[in-house]
Structure formats: structure tokens, C-alpha cells
N, C-alpha and C positions, 0 to 999 in steps of 0.2 A: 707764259705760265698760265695755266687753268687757274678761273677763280673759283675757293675753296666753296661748298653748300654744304647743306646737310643731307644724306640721305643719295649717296650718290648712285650713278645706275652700276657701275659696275658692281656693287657690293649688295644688290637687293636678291639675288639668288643664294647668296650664303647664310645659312645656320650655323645651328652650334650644331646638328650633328652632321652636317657637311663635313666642320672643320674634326672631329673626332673620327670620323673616319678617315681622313686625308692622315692626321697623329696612328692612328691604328694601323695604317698601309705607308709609313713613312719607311722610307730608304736612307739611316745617317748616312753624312761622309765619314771619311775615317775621323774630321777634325770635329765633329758632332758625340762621338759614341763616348760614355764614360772611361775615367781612366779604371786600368784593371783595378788599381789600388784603393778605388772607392766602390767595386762593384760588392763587394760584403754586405753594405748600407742599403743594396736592394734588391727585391724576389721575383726580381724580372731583367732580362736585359736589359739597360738603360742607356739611352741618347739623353742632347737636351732638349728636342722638342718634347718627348713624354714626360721627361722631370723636368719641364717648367711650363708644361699644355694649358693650366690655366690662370696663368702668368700672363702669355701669350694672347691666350683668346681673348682675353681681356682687354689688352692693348690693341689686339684686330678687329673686337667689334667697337671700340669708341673710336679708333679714328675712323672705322668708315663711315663716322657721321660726316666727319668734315675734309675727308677727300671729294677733290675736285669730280665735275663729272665729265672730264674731256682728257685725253693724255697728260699725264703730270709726271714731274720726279719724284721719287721718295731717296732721303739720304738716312742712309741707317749706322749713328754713332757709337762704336764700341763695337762694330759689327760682328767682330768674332764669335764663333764659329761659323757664323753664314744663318743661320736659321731660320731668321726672320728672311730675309730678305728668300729664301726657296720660297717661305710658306705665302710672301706675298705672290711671287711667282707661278707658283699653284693652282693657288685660292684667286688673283686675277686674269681676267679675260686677256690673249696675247693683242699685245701692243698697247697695254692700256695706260703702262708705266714704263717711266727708264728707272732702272733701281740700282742707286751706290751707296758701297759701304767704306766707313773710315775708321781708321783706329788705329794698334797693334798688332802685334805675332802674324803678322802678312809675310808669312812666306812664299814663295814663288808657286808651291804646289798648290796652296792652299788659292791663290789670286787664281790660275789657270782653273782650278777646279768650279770656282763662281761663275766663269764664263762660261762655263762649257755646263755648268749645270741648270744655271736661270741666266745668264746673259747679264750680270753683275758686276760694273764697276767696281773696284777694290782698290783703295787710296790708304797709304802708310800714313799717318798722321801721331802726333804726341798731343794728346789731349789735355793732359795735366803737365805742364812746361814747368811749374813748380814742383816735380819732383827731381829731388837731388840725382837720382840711380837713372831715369829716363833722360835728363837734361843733356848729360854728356853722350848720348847714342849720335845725337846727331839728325835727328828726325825732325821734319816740320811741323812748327809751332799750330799752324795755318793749311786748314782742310783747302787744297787743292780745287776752289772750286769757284767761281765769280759769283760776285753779292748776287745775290736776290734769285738763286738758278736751282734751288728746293723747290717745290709746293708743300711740302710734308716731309717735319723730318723727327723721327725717333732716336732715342737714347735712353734703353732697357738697362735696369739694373747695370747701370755703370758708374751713377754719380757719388756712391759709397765708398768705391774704389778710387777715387781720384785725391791728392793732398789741397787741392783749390779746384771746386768745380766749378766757379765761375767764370773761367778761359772755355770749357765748352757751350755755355750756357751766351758767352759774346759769338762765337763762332757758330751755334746754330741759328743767333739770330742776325748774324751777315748773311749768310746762306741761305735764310728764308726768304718766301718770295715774300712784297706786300701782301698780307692780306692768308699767308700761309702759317701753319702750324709746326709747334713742335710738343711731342710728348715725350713725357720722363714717367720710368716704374723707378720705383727704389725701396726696399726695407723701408720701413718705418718705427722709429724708436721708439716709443711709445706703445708697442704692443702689448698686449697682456701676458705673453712667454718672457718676455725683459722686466716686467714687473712683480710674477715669479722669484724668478732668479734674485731678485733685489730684499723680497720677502724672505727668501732661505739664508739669504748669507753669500748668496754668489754675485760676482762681477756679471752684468748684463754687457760687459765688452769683450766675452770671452771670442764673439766672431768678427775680431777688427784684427790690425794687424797686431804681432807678436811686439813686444817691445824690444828693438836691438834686431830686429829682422831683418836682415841682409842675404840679398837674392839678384843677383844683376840680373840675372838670365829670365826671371820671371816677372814679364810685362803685364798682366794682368793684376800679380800682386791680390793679397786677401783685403778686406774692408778698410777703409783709413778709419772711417767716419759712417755714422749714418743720422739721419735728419727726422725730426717732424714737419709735419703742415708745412706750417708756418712758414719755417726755413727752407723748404722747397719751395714753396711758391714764392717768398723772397728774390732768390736767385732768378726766376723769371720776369719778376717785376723790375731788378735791378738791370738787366738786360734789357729792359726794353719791349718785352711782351705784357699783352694782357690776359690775365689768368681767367681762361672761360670756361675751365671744366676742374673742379678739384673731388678727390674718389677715395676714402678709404676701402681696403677689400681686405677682402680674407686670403689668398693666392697662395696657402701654404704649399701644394703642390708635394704632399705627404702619402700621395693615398699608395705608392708602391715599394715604401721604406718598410724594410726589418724592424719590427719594434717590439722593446720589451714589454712585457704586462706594467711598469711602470709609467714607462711615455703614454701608454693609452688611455691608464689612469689620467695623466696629466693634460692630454688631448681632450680626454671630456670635460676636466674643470674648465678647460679655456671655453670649450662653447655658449653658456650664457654669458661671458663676457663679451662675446662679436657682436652683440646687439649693443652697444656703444662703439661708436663707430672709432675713436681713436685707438680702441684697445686691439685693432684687426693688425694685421701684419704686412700689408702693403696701401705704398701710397703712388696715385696715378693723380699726371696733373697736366693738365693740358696748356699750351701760350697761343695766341695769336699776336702774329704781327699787325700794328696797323696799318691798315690801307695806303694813307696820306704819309708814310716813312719813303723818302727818295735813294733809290738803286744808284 
């Protein structure tokens, strides 16, 4: 395992308008492009890299502080649709990573397509073992992978979705190396669009799951849960990491949605409130393993 620095070399030729043009000239796969039944909601064709581009960049320029500067792994949890894991592909120099993904909805097409697209590892995995509807599939508890055999490992807006996310939060810190990272994006509760809604009369849970929701067939499932600070960066301390990077951001990722004169209305009230940093809409937080933890 490469040990982690700041400032690595392979990451000192990319920008932000590298990566905007890589998003401008992206190629989805089929399991990337929006479903037709959400395409109304926007005035362009839509994948998830363009409707979640600076989501994304966000999470690719902080960890290329603290990727290694020699060959490393990166494991990418919740990996579905492949995304991240192309754009690291891309955006890195060949040979400079092995890159695996773990998660759900790993279909056979969907596993060959990784290979053949960036050379991606793709591993079935059940990340939340407490959930009732996933329990019975049959899927392993336990990412496929030997302690300490990460350098870097991500988990993008996924921990929302999960009924107990502290099963992936032990699992990505078995899988780190000493001395390795992991990064989490996730909603953050505490925005100023939920404190809105709170102010009119509406439920600020309208985007969790329905109550009585029942869907076997849907392994991604809509939000259980979603966290503050605080309570993310919890979950990494109770695991076992040390929290060395915590980020509110703005990441709405809005700018090619249909909107009525309304929502725009309400998109400008929110902006003097981004300047208090709890009131933004997404939360990034980084863990380190320590060094002196035995593989």
C-alpha cells in the first residue's frame, strides 16, 4: 500500500476546467443516463455525472489531497452506476490505480461493462444487513476484500440510504489501509431548503422513504435517514477513524432543472443563507486510519 501525502503527483495536472470538460465530452453508459420518467425535470439530456458534476468535483479535488503518490487502490462504496470510478479512470494517469466497486444492482451487464470500460473491479456486496427487504437476498454482509487492501476509499451519497450505516462505516475501515482514507458526501439536514419547508408547514422528510414502502426489487431504495455534522462525523469516530477534513458545501447540482418562477424565487432566498456554513446542502468528511492500527 502507497502511503497517503498531500498533493499527490498524479493529481497536479488537473483543474476544474480539465474536469468540465471531461463532464462536457462524457460518454454515459446505459446504467448512467436518467430514467425517461425523470427526464421532464430537465432542459437537457441528462446522465449522473452532469446532474451530480459538482457533487463530484468536490469529492475529486479533496481527496487528491490525500491520495498516495505511487500506485494505490481506490474502493468505491455504493458504486452504482460506475461513475466515479470512469471519472477516476479518466482523470488518472494509466496504471496509477487498481479501482473497485462494491455495492448493489450488479448485474452481470453492468459488472462486464466496468471492465471493459476503466478496468473495474465490481463486487456484490449488502451494505446495510439491517435492512429487512435486502437481508433475505442472500448477499454478502462483507465487502470481498482483505483488511487493510484500500488506500482510499469513497462512499458518495449513499449513507442516507442505508437503515444502519454504521456496518459500512466498520467495513470501510477493515478495508483501509493504515494510514488510508475514507470519504463520505451525504445531504445534510440542516440545510436551509429543510428549514423552509419547516417554516411553511411542510415536513422537511418529504425526500426519505414513503411510510409502508414496500419494493423488493428496488436495491437502492429512496433516503432512510439523513444526518448532520455531528452525526457523520460520529459514525467515523465510532469506527475508528480520525476525522481530518470536515466541509459544508453548497452541491445543489440544480443549474440544468426545469424551474418554475417560483423555485427561483425560493433559490434566491436561500443564497444569503450559504454564508453560514450549516445552512448549505451538502456535507463532506473525510477519516484517516491510523498508522499504528495492525492489518
Amino acid at each position: 500500500m502507497g502511503q497517503a501525502t498531500s498533493g499527490g503527483r498524479a493529481w497536479q495536472a488537473i483543474r476544474r476546467g480539465r474536469f468540465d470538460r471531461l463532464v462536457r465530452e462524457y460518454k454515459p453508459l446505459a446504467f448512467e443516463v436518467v430514467e425517461s420518467t425523470e427526464l421532464r425535470r430537465f432542459r437537457v439530456p441528462m446522465h449522473h455525472v452532469l446532474k451530480n458534476r459538482d457533487r463530484l468535483w468536490l469529492a475529486l479535488k479533496v481527496a487528491s489531497k490525500y491520495f498516495p503518490t505511487v500506485p494505490f487502490t481506490v474502493a468505491d462504496l455504493g458504486t452504482y452506476p460506475g461513475s466515479l470510478l470512469r471519472l477516476l479512470h479518466f482523470l488518472l494517469p494509466p496504471e496509477t490505480c487498481r479501482l473497485i466497486g462494491a455495492g448493489l444492482m450488479i448485474s452481470d451487464d453492468f459488472r462486464l461493462a466496468m471492465v471493459k470500460e476503466c478496468g473495474a473491479e465490481i463486487l456484490t456486496v449488502n451494505l446495510d444487513p439491517r435492512n429487512d427487504v435486502l437481508r433475505g437476498k442472500g448477499y454478502p454482509n462483507r465487502v470481498p476484500l482483505t483488511d487493510g487492501s484500500a488506500d482510499f476509499v469513497f462512499a458518495l451519497e449513499i449513507v442516507e440510504h442505508l437503515v444502519s450505516p454504521s456496518h459500512l462505516f466498520a467495513e470501510a475501515f477493515r478495508i483501509c489501509a493504515p494510514g488510508g482514507h475514507l470519504l463520505v458526501t451525504t445531504p445534510n439536514v440542516t440545510r436551509i431548503g429543510n428549514v423552509f419547508k419547516l417554516l411553511i408547514g411542510r415536513s422537511n422528510s418529504d425526500r426519505l422513504i414513503p411510510p409502508d414502502y414496500d419494493n423488493p426489487e428496488d436495491e437502492w431504495r429512496p433516503h432512510f435517514r439523513e444526518y448532520s455534522m455531528a452525526e457523520v462525523s460520529n459514525f467515523f469516530r465510532r469506527a475508528g477513524f480520525r476525522v481530518v477534513e470536515q466541509r459544508h458545501a453548497i452541491g445543489e447540482d440544480t443549474h440544468y432543472n426545469v424551474k418554475s418562477v417560483t423555485q427561483r424565487l425560493i433559490d434566491l432566498a436561500k443564497l444569503p443563507f450559504y454564508g453560514i456554513p450549516y445552512f448549505r446542502g451538502l456535507l463532506l468528511v473525510v477519516g484517516r486510519k491510523p498508522v499504528d492500527v495492525k492489518v
